[in-house]
N, CA, C and O atoms as a Tripos MOL2 file, in Angstrom:
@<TRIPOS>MOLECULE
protein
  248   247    62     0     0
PROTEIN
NO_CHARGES

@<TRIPOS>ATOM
      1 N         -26.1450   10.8050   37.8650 N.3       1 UNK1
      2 CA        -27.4710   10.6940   38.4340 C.3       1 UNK1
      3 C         -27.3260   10.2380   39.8870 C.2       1 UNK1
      4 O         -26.5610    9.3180   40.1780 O.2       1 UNK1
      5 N         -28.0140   10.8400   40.7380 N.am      2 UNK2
      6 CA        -28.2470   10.5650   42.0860 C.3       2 UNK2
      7 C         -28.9260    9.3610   42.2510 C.2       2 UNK2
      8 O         -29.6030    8.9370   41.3140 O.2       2 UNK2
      9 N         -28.8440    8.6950   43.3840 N.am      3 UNK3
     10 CA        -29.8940    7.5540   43.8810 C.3       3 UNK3
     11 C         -31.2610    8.5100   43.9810 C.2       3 UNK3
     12 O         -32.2090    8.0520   43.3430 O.2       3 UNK3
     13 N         -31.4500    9.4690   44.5160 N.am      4 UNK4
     14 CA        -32.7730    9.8230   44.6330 C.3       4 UNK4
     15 C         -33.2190   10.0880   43.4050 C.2       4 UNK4
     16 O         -34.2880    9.6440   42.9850 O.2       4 UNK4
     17 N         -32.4060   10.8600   42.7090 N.am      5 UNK5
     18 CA        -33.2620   10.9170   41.3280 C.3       5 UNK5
     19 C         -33.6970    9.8740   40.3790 C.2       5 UNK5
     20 O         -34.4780   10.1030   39.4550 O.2       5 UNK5
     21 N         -33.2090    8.8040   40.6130 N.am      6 UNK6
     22 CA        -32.8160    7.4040   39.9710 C.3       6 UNK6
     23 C         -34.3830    6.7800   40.6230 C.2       6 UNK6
     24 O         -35.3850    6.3880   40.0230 O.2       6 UNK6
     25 N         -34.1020    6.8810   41.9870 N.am      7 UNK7
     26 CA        -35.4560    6.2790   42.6420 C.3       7 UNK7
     27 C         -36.7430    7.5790   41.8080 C.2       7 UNK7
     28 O         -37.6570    7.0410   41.1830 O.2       7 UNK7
     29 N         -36.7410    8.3980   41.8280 N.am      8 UNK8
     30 CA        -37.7640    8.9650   41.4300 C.3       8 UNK8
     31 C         -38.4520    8.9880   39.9420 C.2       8 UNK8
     32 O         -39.6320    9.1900   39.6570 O.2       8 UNK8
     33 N         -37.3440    8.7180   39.0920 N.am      9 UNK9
     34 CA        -37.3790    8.1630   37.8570 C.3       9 UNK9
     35 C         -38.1850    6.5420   37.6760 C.2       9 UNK9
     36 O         -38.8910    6.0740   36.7830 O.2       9 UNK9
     37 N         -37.7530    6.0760   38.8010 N.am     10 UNK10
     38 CA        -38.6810    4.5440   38.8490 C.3      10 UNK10
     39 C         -39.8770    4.5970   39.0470 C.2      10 UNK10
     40 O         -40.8290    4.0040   38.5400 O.2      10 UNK10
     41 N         -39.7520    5.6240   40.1070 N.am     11 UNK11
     42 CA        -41.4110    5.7150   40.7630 C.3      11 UNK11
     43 C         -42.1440    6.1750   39.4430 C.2      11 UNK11
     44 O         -43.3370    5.9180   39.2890 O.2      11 UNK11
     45 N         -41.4550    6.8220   38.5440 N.am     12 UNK12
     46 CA        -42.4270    7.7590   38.0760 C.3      12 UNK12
     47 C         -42.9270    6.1830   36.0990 C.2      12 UNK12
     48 O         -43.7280    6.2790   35.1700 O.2      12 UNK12
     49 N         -42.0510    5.2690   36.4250 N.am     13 UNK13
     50 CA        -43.0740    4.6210   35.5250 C.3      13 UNK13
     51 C         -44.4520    3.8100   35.9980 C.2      13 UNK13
     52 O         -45.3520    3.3600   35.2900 O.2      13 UNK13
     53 N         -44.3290    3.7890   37.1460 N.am     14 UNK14
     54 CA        -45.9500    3.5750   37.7980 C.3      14 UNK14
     55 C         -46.7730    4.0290   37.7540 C.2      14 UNK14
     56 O         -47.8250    3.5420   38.1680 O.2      14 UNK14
     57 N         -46.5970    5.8530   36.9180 N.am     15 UNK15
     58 CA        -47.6730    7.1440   37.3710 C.3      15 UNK15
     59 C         -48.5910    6.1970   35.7750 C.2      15 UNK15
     60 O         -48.2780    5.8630   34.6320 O.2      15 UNK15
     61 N         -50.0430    6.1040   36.8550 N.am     16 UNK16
     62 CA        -51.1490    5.8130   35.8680 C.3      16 UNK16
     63 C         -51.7310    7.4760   35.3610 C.2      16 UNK16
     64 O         -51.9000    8.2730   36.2840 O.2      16 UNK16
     65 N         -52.0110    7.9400   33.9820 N.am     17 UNK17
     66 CA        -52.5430    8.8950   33.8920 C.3      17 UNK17
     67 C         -54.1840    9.0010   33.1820 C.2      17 UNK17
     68 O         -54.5850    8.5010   32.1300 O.2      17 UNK17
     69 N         -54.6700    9.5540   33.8440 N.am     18 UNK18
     70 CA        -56.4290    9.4150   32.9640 C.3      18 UNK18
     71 C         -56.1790    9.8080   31.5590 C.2      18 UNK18
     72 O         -55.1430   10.3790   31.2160 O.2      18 UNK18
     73 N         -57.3080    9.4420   30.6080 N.am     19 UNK19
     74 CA        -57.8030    9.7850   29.4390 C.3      19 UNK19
     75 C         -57.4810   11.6530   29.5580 C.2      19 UNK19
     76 O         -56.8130   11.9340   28.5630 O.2      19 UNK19
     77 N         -57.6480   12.5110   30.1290 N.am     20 UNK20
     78 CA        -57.6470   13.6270   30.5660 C.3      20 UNK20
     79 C         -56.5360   14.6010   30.1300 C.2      20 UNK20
     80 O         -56.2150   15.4000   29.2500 O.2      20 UNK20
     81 N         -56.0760   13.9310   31.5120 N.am     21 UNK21
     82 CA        -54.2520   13.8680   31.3710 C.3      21 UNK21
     83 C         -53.2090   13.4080   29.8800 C.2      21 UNK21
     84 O         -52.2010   13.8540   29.3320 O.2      21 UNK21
     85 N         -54.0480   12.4050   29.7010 N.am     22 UNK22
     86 CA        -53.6440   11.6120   28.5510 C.3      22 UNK22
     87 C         -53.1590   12.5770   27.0060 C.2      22 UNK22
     88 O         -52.2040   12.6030   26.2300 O.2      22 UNK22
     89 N         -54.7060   13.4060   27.2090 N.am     23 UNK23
     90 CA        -55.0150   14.4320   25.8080 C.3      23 UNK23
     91 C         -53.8170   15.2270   26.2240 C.2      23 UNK23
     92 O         -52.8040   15.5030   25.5820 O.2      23 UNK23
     93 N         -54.1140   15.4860   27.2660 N.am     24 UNK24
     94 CA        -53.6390   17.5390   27.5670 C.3      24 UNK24
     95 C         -51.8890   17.0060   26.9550 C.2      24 UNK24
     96 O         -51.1070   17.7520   26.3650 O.2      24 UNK24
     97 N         -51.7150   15.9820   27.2050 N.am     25 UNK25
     98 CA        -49.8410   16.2900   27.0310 C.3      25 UNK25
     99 C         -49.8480   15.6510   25.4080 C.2      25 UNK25
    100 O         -48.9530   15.7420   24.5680 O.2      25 UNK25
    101 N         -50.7260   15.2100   25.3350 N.am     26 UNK26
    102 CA        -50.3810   14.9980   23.4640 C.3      26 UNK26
    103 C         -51.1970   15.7880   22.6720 C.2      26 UNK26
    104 O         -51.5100   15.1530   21.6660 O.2      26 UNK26
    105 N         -51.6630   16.8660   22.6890 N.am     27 UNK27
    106 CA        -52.7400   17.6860   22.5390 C.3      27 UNK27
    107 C         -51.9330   19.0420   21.4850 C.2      27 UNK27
    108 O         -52.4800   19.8180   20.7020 O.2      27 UNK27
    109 N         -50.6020   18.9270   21.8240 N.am     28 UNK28
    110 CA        -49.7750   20.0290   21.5300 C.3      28 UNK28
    111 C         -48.7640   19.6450   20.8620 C.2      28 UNK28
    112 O         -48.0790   20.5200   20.3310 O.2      28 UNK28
    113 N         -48.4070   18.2870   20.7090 N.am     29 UNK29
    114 CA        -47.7250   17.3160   20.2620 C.3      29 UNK29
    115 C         -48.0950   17.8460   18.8080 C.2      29 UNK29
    116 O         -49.2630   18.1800   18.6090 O.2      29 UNK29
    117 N         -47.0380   17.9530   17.6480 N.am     30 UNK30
    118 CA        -47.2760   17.5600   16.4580 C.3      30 UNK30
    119 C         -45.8670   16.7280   15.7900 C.2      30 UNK30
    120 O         -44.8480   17.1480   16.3370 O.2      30 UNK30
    121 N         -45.7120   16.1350   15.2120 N.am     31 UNK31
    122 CA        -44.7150   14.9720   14.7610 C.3      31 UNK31
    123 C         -43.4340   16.2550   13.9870 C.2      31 UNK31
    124 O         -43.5940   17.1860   13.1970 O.2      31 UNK31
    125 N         -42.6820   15.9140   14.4220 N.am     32 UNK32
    126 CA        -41.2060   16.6380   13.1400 C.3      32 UNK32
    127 C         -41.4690   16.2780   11.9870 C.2      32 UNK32
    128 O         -41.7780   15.0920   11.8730 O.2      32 UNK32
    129 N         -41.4540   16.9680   10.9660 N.am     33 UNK33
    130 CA        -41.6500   17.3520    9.3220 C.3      33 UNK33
    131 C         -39.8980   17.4630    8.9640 C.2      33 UNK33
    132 O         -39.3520   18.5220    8.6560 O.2      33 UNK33
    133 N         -39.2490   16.2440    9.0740 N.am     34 UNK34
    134 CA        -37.9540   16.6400    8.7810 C.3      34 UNK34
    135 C         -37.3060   17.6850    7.8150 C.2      34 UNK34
    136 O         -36.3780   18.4750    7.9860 O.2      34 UNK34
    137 N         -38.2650   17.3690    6.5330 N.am     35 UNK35
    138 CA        -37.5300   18.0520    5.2870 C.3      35 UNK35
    139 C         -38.3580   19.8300    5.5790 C.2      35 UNK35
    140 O         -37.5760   20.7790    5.6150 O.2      35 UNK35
    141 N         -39.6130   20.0670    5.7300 N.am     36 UNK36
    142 CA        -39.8700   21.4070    6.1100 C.3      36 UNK36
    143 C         -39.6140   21.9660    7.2730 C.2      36 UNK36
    144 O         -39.5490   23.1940    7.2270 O.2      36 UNK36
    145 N         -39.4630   21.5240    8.2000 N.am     37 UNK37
    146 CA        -39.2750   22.0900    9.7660 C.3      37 UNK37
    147 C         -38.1410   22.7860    9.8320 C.2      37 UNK37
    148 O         -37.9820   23.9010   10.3290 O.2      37 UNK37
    149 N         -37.1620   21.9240    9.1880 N.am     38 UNK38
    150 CA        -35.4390   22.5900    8.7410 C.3      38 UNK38
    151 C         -35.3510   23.3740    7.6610 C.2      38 UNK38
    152 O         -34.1910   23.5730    7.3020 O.2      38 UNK38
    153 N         -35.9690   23.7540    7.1870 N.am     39 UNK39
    154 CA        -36.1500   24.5850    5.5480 C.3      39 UNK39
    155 C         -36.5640   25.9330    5.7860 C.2      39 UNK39
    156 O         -37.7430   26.1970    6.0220 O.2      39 UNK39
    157 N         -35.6030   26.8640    5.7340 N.am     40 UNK40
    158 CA        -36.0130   28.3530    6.1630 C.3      40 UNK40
    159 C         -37.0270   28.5870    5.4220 C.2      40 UNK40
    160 O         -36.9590   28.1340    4.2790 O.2      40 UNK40
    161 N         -38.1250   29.2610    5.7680 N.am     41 UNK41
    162 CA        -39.0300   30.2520    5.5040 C.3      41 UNK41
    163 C         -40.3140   28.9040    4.6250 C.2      41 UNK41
    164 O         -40.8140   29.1170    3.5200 O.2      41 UNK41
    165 N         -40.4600   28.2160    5.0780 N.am     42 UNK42
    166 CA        -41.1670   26.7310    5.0000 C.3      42 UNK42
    167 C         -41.8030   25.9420    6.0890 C.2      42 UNK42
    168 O         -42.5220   24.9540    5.9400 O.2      42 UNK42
    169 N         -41.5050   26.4110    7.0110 N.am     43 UNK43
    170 CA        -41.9200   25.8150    7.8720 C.3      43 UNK43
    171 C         -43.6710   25.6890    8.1210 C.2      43 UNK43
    172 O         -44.4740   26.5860    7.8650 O.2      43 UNK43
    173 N         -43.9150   24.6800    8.5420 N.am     44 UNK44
    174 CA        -45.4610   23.9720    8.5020 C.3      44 UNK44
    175 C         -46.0180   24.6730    9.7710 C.2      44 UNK44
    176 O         -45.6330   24.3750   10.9020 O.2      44 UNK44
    177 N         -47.2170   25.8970    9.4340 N.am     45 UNK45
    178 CA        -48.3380   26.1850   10.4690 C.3      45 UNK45
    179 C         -49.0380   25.1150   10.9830 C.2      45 UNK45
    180 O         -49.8300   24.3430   10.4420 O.2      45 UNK45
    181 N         -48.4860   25.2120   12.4830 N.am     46 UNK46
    182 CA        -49.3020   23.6670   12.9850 C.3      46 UNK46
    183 C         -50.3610   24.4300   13.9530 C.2      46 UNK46
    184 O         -49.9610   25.5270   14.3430 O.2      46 UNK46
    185 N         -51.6630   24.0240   14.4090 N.am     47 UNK47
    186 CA        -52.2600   24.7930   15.2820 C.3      47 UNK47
    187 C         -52.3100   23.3040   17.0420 C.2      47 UNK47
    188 O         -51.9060   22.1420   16.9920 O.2      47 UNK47
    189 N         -52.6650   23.7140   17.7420 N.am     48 UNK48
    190 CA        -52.8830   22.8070   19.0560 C.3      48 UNK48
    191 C         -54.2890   22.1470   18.8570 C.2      48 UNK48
    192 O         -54.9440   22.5290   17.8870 O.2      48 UNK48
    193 N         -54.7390   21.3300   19.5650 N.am     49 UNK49
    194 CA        -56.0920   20.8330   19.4600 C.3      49 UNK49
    195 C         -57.0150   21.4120   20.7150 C.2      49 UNK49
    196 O         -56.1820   21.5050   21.6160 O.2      49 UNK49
    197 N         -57.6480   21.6300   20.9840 N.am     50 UNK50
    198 CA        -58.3850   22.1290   22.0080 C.3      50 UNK50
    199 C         -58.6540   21.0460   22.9550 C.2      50 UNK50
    200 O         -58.8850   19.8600   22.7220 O.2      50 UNK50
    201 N         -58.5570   21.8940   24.4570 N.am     51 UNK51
    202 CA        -58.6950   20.6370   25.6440 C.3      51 UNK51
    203 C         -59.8210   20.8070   25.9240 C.2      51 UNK51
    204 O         -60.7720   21.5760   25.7870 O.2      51 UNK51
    205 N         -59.4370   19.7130   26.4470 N.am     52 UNK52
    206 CA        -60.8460   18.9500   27.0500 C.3      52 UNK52
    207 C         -60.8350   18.1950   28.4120 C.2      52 UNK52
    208 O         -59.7550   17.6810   28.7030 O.2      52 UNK52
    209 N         -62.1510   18.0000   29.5430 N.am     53 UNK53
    210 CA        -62.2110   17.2560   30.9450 C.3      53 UNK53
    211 C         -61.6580   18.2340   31.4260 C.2      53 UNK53
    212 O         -61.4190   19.1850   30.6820 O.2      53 UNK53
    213 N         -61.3010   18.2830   32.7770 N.am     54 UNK54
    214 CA        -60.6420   19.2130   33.7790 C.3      54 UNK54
    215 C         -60.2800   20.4610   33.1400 C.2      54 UNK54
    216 O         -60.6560   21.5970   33.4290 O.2      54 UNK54
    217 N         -59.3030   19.9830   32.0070 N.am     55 UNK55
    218 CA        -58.0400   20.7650   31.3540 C.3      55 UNK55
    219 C         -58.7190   22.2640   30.4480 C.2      55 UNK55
    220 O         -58.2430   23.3680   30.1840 O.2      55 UNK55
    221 N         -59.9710   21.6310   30.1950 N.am     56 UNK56
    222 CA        -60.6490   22.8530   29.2740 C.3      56 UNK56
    223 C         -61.8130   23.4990   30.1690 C.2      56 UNK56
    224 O         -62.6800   24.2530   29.7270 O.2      56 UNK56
    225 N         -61.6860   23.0750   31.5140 N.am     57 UNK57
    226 CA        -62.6140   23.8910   32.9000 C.3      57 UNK57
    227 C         -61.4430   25.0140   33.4420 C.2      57 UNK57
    228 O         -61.6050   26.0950   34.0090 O.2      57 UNK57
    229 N         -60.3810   24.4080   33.0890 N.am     58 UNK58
    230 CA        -59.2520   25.2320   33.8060 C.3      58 UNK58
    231 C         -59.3140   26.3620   32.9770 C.2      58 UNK58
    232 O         -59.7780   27.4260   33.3860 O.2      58 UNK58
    233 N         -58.8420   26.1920   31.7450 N.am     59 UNK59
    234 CA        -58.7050   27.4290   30.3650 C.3      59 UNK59
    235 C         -59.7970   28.4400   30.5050 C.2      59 UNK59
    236 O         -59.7740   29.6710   30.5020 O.2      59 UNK59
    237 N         -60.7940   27.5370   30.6330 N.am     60 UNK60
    238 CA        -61.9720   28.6090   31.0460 C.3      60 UNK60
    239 C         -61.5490   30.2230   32.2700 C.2      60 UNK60
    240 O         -61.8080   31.4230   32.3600 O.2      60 UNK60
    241 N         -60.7640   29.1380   32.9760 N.am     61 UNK61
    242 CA        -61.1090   29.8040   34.2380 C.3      61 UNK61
    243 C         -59.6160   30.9020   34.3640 C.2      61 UNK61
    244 O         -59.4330   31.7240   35.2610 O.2      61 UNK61
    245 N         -58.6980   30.6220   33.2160 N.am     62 UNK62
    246 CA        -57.8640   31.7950   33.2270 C.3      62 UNK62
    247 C         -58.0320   32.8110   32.5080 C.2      62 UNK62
    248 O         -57.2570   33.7640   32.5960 O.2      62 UNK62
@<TRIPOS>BOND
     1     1     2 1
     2     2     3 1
     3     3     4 2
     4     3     5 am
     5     5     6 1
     6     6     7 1
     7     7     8 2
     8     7     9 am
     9     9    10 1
    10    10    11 1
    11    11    12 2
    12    11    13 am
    13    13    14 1
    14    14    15 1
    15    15    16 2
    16    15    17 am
    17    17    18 1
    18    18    19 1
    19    19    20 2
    20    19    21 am
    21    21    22 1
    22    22    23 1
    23    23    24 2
    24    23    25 am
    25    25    26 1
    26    26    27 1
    27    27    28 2
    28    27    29 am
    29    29    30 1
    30    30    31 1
    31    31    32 2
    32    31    33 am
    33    33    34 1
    34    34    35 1
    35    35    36 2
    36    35    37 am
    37    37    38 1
    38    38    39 1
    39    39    40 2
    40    39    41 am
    41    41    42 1
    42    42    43 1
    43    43    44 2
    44    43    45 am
    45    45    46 1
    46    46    47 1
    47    47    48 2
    48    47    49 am
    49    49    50 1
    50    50    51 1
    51    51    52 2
    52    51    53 am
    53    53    54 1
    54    54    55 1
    55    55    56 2
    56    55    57 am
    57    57    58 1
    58    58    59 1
    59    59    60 2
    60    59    61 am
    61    61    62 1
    62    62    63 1
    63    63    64 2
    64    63    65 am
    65    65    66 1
    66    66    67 1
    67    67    68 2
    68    67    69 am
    69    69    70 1
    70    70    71 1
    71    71    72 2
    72    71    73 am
    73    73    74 1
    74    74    75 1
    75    75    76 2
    76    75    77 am
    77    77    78 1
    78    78    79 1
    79    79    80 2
    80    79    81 am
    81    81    82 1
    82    82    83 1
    83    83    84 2
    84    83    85 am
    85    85    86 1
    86    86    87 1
    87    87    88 2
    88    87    89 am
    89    89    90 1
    90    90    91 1
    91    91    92 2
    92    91    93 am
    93    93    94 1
    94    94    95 1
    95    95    96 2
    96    95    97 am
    97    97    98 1
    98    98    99 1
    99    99   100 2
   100    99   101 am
   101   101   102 1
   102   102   103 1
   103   103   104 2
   104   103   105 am
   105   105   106 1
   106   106   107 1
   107   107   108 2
   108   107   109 am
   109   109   110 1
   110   110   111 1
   111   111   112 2
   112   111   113 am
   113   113   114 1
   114   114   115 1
   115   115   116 2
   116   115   117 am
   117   117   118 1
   118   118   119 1
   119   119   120 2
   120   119   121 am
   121   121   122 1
   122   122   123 1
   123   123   124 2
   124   123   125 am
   125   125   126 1
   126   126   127 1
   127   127   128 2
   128   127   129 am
   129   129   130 1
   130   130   131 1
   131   131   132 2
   132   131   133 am
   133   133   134 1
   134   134   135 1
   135   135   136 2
   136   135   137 am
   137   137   138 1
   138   138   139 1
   139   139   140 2
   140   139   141 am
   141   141   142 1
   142   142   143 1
   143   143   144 2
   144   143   145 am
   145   145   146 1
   146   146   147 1
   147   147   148 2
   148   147   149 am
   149   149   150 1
   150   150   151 1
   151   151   152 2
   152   151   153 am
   153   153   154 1
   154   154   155 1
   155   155   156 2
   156   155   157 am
   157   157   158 1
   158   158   159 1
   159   159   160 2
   160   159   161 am
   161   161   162 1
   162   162   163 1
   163   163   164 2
   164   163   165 am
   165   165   166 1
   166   166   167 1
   167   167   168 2
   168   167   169 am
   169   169   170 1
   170   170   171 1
   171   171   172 2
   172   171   173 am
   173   173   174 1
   174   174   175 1
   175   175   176 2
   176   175   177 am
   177   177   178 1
   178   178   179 1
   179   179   180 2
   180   179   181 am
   181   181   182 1
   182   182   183 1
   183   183   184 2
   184   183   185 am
   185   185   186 1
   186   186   187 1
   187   187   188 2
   188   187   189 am
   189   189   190 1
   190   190   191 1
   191   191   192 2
   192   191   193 am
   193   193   194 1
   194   194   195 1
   195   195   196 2
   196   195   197 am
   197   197   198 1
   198   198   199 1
   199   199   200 2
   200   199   201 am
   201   201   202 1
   202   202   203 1
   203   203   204 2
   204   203   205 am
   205   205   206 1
   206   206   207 1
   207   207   208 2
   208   207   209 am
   209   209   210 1
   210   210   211 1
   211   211   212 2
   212   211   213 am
   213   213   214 1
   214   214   215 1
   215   215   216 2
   216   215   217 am
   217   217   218 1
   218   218   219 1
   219   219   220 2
   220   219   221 am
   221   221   222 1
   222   222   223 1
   223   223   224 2
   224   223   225 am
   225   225   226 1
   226   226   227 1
   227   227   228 2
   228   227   229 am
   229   229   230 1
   230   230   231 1
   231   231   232 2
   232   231   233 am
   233   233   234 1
   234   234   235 1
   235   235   236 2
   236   235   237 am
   237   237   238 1
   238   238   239 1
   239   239   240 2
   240   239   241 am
   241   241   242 1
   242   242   243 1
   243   243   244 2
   244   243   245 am
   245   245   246 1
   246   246   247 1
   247   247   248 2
@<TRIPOS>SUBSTRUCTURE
     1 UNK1         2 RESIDUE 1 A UNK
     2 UNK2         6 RESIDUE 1 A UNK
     3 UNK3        10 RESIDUE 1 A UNK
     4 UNK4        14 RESIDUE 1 A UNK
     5 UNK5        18 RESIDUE 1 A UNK
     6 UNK6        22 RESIDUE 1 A UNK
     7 UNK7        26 RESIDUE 1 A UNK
     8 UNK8        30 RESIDUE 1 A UNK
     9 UNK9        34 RESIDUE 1 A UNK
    10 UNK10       38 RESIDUE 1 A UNK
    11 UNK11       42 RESIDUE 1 A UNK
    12 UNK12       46 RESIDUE 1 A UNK
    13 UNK13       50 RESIDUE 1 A UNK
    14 UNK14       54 RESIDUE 1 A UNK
    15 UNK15       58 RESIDUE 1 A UNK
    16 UNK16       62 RESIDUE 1 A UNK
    17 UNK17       66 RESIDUE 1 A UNK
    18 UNK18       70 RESIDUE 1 A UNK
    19 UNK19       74 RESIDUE 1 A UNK
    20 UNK20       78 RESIDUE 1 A UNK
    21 UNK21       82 RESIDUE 1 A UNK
    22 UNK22       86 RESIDUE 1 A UNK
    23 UNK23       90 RESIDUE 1 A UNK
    24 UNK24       94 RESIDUE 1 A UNK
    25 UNK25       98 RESIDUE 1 A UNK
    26 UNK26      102 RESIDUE 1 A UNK
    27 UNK27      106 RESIDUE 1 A UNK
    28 UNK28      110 RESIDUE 1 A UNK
    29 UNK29      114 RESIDUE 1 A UNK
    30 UNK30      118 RESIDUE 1 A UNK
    31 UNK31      122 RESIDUE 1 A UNK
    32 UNK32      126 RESIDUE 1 A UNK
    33 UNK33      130 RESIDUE 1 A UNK
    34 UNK34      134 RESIDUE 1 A UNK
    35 UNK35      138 RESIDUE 1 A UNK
    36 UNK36      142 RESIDUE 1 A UNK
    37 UNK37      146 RESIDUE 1 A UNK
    38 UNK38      150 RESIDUE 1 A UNK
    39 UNK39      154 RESIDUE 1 A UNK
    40 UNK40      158 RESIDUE 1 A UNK
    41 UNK41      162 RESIDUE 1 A UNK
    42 UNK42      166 RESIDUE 1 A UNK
    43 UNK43      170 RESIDUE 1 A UNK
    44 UNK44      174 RESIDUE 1 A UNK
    45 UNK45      178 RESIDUE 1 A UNK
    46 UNK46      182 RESIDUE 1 A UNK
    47 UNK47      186 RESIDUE 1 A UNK
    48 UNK48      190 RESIDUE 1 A UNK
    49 UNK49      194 RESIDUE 1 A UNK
    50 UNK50      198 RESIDUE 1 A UNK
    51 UNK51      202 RESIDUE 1 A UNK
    52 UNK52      206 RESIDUE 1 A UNK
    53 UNK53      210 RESIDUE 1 A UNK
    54 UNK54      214 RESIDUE 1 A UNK
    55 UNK55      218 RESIDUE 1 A UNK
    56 UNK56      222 RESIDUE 1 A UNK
    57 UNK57      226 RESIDUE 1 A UNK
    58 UNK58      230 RESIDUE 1 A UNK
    59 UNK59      234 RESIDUE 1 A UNK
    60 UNK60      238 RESIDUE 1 A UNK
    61 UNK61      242 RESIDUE 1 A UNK
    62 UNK62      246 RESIDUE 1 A UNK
């Protein structure tokens, strides 16, 4: 690891993120299912949650 990347890694536990922000990156998130996730032809249909604030003005707009 570089000093700059090292410094940028620091900076980046300061980043405050809104409620917003907050959703959109756990929004898609679903937890590992150890015993089905690894189990051919078993695996768990997970769907996303729908965004919301900014994030679901944007979706709109693509």
């Amino acid at each position: 690891m570089t000093p700059a990347q090292f410094d940028s890694a620091l900076a980046a536990l300061n980043t405050k993120l809104d409620a917003d922000e907050l959703h959109e990156l756990d929004r898609n998130y679903t937890p590992c299912d150890l015993i089905n996730d690894y189990t051919a032809g078993r695996r768990i249909a997970r769907k996303a949650r729908i965004a919301q604030g900014v994030f679901e003005e944007l979706g709109r707009a693509a």
